[in-house]
N, C-alpha and C positions, 0 to 999 in steps of 0.2 A: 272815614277810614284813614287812617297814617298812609302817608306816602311811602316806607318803606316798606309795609303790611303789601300793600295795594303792588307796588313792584315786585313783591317776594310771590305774590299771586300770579303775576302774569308770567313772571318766570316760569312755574311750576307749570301751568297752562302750557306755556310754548313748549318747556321739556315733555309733555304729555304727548304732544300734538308731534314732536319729530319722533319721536318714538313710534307713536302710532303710522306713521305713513312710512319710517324704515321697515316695521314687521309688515305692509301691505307690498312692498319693494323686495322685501327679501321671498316671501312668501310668493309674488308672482316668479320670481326666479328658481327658486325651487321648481314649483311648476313645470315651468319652464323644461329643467333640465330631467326633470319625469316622464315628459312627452318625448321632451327627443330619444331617452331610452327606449322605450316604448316603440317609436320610429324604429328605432334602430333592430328591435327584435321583430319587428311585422316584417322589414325589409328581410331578416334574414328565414324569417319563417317562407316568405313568398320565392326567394330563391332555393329553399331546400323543396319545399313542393314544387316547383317548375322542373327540377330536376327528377325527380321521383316521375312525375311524370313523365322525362324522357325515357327515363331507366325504364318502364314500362311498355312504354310503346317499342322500345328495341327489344325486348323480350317479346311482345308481342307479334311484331312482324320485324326479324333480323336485318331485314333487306328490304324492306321499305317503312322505317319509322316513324317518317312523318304522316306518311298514311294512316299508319296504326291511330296517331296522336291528333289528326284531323276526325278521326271515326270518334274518337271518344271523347274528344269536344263537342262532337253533333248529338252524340246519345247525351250530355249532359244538357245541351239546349234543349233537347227534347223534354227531358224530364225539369223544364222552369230553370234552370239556373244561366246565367252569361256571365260572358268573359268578356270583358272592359278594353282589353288590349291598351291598358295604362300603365301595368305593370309586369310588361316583360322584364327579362331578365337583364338588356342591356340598361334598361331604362332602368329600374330598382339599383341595379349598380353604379350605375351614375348619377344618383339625386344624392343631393350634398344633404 
């Protein structure tokens, strides 16, 4: 093969080969910025339900709401479900 044939080859090869590992680069960055949206709406969903919640339990009992909001944390353990206590509300609003 010609030497210039033969370099025209490897060229073509290497432009392939950066090309292929920018779309694997750009494609994880994408990504990327999919999840942190994605964060960012779980985060806000967990702070409108935490509040929903209090809105509740102050309808429930006026004058004592945390009670209300401890009673209905218990009826939802009972019925299989936990609460993690990882994502209160201060904590959700302060995770960068």
């Amino acid at each position: 093969m010609e030497p210039e044939v033969l370099a025209a080859w490897i060229g073509f090869a290497g432009t392939l080969i950066a090309a292929w590992v920018a779309s694997l680069i750009g494609k994880r960055w994408l990504d990327q910025e999919r999840l942190k949206g994605q964060l960012k709406d779980a985060k806000e969903d967990i702070r409108f339900l935490l509040e929903v919640e209090r809105i509740q339990a102050e309808k429930r009992n006026p004058e004592h709401p945390m009670t209300a909001l401890r009673e209905a944390r218990r009826m939802a353990k009972e019925r299989g479900l936990a609460w993690s206590g990882k994502h209160t509300k201060s904590k959700v609003e302060n995770v960068r």
